[in-house]
Backbone and ligand atoms as CSV (ligand in chain L), in Angstrom:
chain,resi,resn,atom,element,x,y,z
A,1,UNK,N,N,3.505,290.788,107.057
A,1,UNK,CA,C,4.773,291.270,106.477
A,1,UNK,C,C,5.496,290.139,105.751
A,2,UNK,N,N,5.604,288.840,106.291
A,2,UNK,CA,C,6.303,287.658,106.065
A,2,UNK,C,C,5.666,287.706,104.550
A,3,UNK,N,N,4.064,287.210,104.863
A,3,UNK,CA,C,3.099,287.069,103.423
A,3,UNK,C,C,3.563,287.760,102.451
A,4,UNK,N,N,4.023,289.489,102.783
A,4,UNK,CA,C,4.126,290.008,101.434
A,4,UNK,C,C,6.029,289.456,100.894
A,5,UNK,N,N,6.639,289.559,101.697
A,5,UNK,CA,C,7.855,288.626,101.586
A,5,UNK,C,C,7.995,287.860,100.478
A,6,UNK,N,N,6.994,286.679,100.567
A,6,UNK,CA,C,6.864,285.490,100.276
A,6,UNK,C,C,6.220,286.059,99.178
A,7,UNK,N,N,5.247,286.855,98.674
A,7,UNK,CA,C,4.430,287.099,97.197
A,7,UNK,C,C,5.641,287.807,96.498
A,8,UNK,N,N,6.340,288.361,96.913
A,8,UNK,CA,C,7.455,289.353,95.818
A,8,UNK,C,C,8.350,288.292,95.933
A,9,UNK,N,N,8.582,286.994,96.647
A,9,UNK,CA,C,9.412,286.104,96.236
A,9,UNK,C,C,9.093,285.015,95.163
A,10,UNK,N,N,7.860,284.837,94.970
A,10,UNK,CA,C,7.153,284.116,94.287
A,10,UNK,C,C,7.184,284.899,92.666
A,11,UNK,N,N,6.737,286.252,92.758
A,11,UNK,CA,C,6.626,286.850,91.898
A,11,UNK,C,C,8.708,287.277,90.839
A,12,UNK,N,N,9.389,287.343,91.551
A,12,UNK,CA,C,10.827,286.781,91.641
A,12,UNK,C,C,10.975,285.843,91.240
A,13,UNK,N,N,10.231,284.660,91.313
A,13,UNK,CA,C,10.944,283.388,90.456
A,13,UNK,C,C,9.997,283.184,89.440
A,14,UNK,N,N,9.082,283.727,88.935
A,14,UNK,CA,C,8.286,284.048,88.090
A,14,UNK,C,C,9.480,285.063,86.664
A,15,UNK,N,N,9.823,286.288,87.320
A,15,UNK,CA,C,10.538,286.938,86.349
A,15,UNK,C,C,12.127,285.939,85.788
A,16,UNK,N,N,12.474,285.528,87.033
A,16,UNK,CA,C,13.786,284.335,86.451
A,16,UNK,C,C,13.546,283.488,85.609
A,17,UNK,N,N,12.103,283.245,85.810
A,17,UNK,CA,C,11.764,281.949,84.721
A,17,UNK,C,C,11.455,282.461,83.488
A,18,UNK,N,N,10.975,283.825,83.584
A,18,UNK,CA,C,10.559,284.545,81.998
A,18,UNK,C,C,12.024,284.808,81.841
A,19,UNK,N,N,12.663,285.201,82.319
A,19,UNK,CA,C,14.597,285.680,81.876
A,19,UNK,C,C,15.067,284.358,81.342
A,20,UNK,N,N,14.852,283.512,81.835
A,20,UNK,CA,C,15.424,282.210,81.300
A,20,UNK,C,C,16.841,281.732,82.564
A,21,UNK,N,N,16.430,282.335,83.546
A,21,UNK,CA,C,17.383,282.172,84.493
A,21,UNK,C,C,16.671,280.934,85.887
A,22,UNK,N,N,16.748,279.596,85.080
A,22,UNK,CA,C,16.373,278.600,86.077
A,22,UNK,C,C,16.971,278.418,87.270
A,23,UNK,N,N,18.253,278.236,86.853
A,23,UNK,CA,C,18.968,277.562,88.376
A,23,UNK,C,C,18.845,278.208,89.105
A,24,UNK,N,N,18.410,280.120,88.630
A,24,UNK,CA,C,18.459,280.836,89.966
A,24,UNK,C,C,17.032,280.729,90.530
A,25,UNK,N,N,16.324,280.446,89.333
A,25,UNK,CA,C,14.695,280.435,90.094
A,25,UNK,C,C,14.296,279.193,91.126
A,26,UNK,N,N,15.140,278.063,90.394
A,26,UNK,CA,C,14.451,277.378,91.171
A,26,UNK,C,C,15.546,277.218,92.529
A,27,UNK,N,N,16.837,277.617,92.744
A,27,UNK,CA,C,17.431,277.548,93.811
A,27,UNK,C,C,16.244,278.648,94.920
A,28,UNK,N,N,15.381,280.060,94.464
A,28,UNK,CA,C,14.722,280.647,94.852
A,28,UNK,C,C,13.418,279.939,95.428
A,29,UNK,N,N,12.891,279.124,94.664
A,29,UNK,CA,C,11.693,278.432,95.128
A,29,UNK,C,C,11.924,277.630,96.043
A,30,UNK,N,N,13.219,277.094,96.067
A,30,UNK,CA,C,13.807,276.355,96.904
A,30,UNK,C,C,13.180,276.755,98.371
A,31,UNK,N,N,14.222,277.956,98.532
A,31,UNK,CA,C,14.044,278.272,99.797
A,31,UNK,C,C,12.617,279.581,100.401
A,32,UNK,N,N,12.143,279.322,99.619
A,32,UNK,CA,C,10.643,280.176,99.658
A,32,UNK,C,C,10.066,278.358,100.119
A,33,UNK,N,N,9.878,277.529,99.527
A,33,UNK,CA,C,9.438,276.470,100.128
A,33,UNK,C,C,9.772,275.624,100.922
A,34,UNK,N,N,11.142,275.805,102.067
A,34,UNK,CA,C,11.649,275.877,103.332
A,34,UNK,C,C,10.632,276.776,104.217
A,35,UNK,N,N,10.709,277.881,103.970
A,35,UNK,CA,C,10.204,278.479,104.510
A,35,UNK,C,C,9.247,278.637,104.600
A,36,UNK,N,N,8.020,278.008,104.048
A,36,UNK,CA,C,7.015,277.890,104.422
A,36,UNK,C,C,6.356,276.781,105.021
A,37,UNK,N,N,7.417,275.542,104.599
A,37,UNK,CA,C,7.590,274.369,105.933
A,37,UNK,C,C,7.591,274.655,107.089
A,38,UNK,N,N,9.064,275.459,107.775
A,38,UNK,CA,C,8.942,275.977,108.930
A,38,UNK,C,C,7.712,276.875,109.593
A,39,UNK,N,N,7.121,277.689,108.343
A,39,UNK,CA,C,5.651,278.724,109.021
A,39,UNK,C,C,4.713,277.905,109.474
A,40,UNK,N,N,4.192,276.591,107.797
A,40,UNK,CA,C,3.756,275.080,108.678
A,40,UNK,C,C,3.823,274.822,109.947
A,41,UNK,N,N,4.598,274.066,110.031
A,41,UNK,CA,C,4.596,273.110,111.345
A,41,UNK,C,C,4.859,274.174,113.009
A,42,UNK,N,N,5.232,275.878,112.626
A,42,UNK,CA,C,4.816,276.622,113.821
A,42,UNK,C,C,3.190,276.539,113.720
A,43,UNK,N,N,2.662,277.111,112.579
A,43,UNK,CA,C,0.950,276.774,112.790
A,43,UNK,C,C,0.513,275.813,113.094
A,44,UNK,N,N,0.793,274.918,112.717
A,44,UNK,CA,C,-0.065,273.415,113.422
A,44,UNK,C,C,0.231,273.364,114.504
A,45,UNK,N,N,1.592,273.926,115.189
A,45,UNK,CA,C,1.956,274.179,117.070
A,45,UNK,C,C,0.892,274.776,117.388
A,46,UNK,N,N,0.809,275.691,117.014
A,46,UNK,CA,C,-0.286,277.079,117.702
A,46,UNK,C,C,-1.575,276.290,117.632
A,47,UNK,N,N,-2.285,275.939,116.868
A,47,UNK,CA,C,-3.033,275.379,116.302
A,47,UNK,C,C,-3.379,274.349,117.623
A,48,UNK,N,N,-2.710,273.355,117.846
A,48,UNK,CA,C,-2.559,272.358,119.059
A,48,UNK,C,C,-3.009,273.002,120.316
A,49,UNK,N,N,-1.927,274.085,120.373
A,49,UNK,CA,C,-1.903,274.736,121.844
A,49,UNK,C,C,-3.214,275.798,122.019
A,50,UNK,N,N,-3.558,276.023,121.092
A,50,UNK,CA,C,-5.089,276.595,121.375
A,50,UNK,C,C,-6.101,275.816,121.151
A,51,UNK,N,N,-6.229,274.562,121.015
A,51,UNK,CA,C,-7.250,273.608,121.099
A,51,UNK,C,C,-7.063,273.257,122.584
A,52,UNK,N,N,-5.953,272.592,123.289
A,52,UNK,CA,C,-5.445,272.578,124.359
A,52,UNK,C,C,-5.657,273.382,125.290
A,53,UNK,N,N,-5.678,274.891,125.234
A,53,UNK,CA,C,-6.095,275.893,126.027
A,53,UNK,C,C,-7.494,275.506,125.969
A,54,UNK,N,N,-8.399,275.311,125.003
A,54,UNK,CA,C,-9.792,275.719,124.915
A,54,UNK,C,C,-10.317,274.191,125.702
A,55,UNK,N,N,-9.764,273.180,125.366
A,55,UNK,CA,C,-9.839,271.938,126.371
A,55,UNK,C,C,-10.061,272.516,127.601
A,56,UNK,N,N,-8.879,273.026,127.813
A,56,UNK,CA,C,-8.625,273.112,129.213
A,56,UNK,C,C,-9.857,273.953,129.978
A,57,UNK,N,N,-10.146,274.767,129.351
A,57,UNK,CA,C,-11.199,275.874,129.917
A,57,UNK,C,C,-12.671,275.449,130.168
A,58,UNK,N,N,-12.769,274.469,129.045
A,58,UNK,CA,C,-14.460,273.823,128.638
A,58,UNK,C,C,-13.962,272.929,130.094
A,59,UNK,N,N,-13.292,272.402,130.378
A,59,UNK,CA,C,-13.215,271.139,131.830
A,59,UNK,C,C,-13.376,272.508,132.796
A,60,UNK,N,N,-12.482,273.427,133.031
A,60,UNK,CA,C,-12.816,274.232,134.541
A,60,UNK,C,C,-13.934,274.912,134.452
A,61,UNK,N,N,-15.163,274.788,133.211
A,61,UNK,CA,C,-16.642,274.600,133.298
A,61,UNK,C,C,-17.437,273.954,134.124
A,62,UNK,N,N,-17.140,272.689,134.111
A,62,UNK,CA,C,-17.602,271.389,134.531
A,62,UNK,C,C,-16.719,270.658,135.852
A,63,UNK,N,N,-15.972,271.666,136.017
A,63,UNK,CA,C,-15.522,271.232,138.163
A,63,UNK,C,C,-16.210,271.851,138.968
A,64,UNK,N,N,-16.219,270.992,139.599
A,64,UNK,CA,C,-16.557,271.628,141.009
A,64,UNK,C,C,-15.416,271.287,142.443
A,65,UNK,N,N,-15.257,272.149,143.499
A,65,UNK,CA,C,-14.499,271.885,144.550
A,65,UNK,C,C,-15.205,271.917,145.694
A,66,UNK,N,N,-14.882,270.647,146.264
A,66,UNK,CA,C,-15.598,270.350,147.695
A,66,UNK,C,C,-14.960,270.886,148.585
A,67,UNK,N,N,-14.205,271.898,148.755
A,67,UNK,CA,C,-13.009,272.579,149.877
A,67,UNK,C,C,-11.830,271.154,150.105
A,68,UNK,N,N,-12.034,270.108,149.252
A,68,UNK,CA,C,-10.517,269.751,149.907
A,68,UNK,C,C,-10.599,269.062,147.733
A,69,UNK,N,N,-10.878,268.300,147.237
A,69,UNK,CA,C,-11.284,267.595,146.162
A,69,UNK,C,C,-11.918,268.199,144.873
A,70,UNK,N,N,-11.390,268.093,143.439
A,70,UNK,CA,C,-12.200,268.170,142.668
A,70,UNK,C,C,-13.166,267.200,142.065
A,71,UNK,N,N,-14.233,267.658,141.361
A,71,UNK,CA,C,-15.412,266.955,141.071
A,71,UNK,C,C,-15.884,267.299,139.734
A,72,UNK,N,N,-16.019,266.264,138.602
A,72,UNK,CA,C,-16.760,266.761,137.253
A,72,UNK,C,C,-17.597,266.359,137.402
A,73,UNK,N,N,-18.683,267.193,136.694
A,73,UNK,CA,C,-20.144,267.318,136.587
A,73,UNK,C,C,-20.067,267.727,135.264
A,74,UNK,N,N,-21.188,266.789,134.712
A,74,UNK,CA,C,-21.157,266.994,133.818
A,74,UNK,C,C,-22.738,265.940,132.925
A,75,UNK,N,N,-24.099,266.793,132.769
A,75,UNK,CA,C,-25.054,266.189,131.769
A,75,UNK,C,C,-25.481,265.347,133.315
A,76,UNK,N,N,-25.389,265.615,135.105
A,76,UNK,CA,C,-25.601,265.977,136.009
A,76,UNK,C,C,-25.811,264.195,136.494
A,77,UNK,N,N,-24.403,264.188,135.598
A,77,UNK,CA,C,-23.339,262.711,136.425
A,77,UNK,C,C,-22.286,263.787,137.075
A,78,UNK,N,N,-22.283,262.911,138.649
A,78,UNK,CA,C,-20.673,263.416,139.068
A,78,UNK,C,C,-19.766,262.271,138.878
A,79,UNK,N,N,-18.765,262.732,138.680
A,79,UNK,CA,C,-17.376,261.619,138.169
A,79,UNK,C,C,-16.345,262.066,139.283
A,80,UNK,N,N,-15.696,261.623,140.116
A,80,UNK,CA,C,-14.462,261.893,140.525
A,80,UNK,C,C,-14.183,260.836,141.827
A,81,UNK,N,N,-13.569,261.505,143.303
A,81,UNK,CA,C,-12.994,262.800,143.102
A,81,UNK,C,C,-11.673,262.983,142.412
A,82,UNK,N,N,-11.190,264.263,142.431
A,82,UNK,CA,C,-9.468,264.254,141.307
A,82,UNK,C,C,-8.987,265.131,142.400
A,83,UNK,N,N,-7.682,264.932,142.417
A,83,UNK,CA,C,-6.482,265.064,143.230
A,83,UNK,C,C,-6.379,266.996,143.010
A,84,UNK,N,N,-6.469,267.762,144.036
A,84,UNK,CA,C,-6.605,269.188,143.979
A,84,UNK,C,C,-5.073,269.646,143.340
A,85,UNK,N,N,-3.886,269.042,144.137
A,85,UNK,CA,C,-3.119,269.741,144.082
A,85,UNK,C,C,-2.528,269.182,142.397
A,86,UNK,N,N,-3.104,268.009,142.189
A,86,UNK,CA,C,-2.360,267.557,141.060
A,86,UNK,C,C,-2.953,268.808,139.582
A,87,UNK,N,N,-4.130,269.099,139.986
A,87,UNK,CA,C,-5.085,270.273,138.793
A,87,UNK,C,C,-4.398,271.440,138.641
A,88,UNK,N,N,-4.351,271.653,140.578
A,88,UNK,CA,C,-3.621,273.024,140.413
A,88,UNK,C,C,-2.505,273.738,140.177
A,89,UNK,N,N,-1.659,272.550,140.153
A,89,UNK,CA,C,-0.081,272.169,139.609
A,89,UNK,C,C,0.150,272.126,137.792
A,90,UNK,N,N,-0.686,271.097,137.717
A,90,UNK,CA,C,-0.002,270.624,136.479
A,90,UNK,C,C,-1.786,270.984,135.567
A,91,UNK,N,N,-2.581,270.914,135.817
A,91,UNK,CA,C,-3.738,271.115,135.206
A,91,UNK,C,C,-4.199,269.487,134.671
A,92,UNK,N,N,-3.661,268.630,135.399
A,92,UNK,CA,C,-3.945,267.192,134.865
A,92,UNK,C,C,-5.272,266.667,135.771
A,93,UNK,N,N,-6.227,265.784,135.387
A,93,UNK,CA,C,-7.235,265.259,136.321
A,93,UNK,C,C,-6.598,263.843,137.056
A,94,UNK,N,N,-6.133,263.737,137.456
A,94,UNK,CA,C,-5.795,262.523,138.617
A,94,UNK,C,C,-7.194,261.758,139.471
A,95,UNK,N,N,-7.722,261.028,138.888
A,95,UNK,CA,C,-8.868,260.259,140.027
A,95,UNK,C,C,-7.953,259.519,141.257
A,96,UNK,N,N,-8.611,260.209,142.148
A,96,UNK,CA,C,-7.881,259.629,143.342
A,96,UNK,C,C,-9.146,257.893,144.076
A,97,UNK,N,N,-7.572,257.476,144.578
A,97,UNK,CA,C,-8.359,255.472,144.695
A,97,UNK,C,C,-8.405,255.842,146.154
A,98,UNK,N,N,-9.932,255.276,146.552
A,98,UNK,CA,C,-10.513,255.276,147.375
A,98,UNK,C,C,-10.078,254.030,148.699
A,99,UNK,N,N,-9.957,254.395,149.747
A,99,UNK,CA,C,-9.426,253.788,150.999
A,99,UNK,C,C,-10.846,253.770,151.559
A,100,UNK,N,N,-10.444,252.974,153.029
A,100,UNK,CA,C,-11.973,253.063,153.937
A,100,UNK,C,C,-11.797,254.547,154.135
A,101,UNK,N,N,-10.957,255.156,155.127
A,101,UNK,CA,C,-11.236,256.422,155.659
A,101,UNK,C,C,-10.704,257.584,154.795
A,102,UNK,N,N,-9.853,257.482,153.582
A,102,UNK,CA,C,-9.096,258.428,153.272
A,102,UNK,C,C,-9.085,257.892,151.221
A,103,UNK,N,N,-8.953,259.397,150.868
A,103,UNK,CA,C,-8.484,259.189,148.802
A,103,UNK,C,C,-7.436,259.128,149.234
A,104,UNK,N,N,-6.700,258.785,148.231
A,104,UNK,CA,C,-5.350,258.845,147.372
A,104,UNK,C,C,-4.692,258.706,146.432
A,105,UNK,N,N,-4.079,259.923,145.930
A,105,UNK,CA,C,-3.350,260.450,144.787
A,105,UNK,C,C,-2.372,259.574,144.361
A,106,UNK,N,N,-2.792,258.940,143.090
A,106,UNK,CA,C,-1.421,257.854,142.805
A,106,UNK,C,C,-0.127,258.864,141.857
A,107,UNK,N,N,-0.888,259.820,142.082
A,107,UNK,CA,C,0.376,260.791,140.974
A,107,UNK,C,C,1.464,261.297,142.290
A,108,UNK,N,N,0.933,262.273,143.015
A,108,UNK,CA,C,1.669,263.175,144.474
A,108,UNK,C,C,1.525,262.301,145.216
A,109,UNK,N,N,0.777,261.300,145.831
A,109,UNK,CA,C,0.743,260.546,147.077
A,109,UNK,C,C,0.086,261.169,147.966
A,110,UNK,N,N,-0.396,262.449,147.515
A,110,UNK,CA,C,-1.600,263.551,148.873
A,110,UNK,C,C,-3.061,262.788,149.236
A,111,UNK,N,N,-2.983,262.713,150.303
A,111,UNK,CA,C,-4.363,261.916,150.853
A,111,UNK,C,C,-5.283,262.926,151.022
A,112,UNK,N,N,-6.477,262.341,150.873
A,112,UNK,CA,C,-7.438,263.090,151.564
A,112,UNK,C,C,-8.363,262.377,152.570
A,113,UNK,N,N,-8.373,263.235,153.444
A,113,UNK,CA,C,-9.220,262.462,154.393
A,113,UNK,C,C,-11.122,262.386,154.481
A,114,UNK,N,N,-11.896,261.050,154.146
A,114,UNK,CA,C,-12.891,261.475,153.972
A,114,UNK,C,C,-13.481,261.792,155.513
A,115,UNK,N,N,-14.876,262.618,155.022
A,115,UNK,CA,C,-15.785,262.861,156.510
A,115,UNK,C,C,-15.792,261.744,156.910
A,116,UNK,N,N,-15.946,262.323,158.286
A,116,UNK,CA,C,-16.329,261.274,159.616
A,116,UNK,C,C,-18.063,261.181,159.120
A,117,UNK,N,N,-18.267,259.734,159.156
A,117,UNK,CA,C,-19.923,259.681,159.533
A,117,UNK,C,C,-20.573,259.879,160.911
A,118,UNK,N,N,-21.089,260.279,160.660
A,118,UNK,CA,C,-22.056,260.243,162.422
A,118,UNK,C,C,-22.550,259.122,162.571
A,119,UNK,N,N,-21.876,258.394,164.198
A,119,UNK,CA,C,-22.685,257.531,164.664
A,119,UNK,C,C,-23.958,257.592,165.486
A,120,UNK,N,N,-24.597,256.724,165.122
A,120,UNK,CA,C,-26.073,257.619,165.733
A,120,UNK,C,C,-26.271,256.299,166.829
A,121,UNK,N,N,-26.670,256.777,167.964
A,121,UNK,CA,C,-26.585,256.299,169.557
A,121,UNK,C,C,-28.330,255.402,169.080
A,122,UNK,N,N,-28.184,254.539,170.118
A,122,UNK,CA,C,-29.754,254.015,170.574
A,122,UNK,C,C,-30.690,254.992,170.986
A,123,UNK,N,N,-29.793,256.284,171.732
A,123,UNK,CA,C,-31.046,256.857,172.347
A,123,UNK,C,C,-31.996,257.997,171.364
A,124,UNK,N,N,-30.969,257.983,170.171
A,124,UNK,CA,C,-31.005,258.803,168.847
A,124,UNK,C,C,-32.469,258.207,168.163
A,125,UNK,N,N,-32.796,257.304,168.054
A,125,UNK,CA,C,-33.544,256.398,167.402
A,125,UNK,C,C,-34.996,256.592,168.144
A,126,UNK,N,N,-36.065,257.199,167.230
A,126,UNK,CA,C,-37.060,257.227,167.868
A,126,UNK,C,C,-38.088,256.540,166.816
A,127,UNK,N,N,-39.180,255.862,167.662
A,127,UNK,CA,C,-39.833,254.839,167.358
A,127,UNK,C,C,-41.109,255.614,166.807
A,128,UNK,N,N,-41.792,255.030,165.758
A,128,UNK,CA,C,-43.071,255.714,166.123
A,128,UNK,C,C,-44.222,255.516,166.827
A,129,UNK,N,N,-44.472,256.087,167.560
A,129,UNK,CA,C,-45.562,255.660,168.556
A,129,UNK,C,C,-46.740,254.990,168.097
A,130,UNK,N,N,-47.146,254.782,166.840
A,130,UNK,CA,C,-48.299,253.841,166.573
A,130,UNK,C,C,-47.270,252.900,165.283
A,131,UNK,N,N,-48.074,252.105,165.451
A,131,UNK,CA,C,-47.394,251.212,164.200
A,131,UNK,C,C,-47.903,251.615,162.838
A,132,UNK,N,N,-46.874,251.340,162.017
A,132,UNK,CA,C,-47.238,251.787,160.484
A,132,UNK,C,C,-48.373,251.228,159.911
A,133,UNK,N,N,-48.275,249.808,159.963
A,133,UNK,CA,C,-49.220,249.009,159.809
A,133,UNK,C,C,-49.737,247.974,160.684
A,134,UNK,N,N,-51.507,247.659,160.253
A,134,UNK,CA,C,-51.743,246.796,160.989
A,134,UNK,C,C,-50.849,245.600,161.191
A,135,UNK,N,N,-50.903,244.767,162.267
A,135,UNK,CA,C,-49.578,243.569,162.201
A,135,UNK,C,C,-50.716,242.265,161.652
A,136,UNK,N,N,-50.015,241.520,160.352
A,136,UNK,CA,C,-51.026,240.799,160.075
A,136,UNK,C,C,-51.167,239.584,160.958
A,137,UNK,N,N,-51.997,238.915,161.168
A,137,UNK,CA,C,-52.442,238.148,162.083
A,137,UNK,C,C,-51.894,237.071,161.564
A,138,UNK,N,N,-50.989,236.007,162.478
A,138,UNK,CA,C,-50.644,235.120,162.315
A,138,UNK,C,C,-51.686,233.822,161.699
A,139,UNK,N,N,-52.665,233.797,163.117
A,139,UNK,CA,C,-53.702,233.030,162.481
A,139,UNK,C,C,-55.108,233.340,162.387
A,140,UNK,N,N,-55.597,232.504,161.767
A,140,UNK,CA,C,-56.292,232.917,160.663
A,140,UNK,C,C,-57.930,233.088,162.053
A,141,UNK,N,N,-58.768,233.486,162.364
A,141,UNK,CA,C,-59.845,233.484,163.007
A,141,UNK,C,C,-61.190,232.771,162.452
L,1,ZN,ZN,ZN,-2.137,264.410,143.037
């Protein structure tokens, strides 16, 4: 609707200029070319914000969630982990800095706690009953 607006305004300072009526044409072009500044720089917004959306979507491709942490994968490197609540908040990736027992979020300050390892007992440890290899002989016979 705007478009056709803008062609019968164009076509408008076209007839002023055949009338011989400048000041009004070009005060007309004037603001026909305001106004298409402002249509500008809303398109290049939109423009942004749907590259931005489509960003955003191609990454929640390539996460993964460990039930507490996110994780990119990606060409089957993992990169992370990133701060859950900071993604699910704000949609930002936060790499969280690694402690001995626990991440942490330098954006929220939310820890995560890593797994416990299993300690494995002496009695856990089983030997194999023949040796792998012969034991080489010290000396020589
Ligand atoms: Zn966070």
């Amino acid at each position: 609707m705007q478009v056709l607006a803008h062609l019968s305004g164009f076509k408008r300072v076209l007839e002023l200029m055949k009338a011989g009526k400048t000041a009004e044409a070009t005060a007309l072009q004037k603001s026909l070319q305001d106004e298409f500044m402002v249509q500008f720089d809303e398109n290049e917004t939109l423009k942004r914000q749907l590259s931005e959306v489509a960003a955003v979507l191609d990454l929640s491709e390539c996460m993964s969630f460990d039930g507490q942490k996110y994780w990119l994968e990606e060409d089957g490197k993992r990169e992370g982990p990133y701060c859950q609540v900071c993604y699910d908040r704000d949609a930002t990736l936060v790499r969280l800095a690694e402690h001995d027992r626990h991440y942490e979020c330098r954006s929220c300050h939310n820890l995560y706690m890593k797994p416990k390892l299993k300690t494995v007992t002496r009695k856990e440890i089983t030997l194999p009953k023949t040796p792998l290899k012969e034991p080489i002989p010290i000396f020589a016979k």
